[in-house]
N, C-alpha and C positions, 0 to 999 in steps of 0.2 A: 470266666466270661460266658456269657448266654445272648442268644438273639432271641430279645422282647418284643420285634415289632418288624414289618416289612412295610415297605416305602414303594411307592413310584415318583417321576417326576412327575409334574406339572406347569403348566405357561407359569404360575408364581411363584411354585415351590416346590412342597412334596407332598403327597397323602397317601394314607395309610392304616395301620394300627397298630395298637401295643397291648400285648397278652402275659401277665403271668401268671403267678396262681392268684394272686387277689387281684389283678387287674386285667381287665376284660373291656379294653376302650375301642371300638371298633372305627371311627371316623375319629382321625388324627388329622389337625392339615398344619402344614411350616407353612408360615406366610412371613413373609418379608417385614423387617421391624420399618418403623417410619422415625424418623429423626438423625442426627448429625452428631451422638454422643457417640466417638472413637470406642470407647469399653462398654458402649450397650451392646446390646446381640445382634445378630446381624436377621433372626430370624424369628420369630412371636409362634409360640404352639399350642391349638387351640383346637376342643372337643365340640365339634359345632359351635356355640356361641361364649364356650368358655376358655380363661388362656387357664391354660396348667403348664405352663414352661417355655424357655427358650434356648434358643441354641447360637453356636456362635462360630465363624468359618476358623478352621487350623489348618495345619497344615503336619503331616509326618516326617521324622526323622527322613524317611524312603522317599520324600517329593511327594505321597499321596494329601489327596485334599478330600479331609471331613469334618464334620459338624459335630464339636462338640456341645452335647445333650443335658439339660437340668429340666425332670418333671418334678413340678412339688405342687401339693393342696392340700389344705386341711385335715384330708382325712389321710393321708401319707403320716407313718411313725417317723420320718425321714425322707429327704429328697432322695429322687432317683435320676442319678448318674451315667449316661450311657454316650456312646459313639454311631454317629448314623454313617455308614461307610456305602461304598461301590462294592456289589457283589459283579458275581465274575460274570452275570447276567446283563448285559446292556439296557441302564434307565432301572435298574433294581439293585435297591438300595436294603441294607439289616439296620437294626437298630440294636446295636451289641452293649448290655448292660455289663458296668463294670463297678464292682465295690471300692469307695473311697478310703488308702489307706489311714488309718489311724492315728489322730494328729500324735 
């Protein structure tokens, strides 16, 4: 696992960004999805005016509560998979990539 990204909150959500070696997105924001579908995401994620992913509330084995993370776009060989958790920091938030295992 790796931290691709740092977060803060916000009145609607989070912002942020997400860094690896091929991705260099600087303005990240979680915004709140709009509708009443129980299995849609609970959160739209969007590089200024574009969505590249959304995320969805969980919850930990341990009682912690995060967001599970799908960034995917065109130019992705693959979606990326990650966790947006609470660091030990108050209002700072990682965005902890993790590799999907293998069907």
């Amino acid at each position: 696992m790796a931290t691709i990204g740092s977060f803060t909150t916000t009145a609607k959500g989070f912002k942020g960004a997400v860094k690896t070696l091929s991705l260099d997105v600087k303005t990240v924001e979680f915004l709140p999805a709009e509708g009443d579908n129980d299995k849609g995401p609970d959160f739209r994620i969007f590089s200024r005016a574009t969505e590249f992913g959304a995320a969805w509330k969980k919850t930990s084995r341990e009682g912690r509560n995060y967001l599970s993370v799908k960034l995917d776009d065109p130019s992705f060989a693959a979606p990326i998979y990650a966790s947006l958790v609470e660091t030990d920091t108050e209002g700072e938030f990682a965005l902890i990539w993790s590799r999907r295992a293998a069907d």
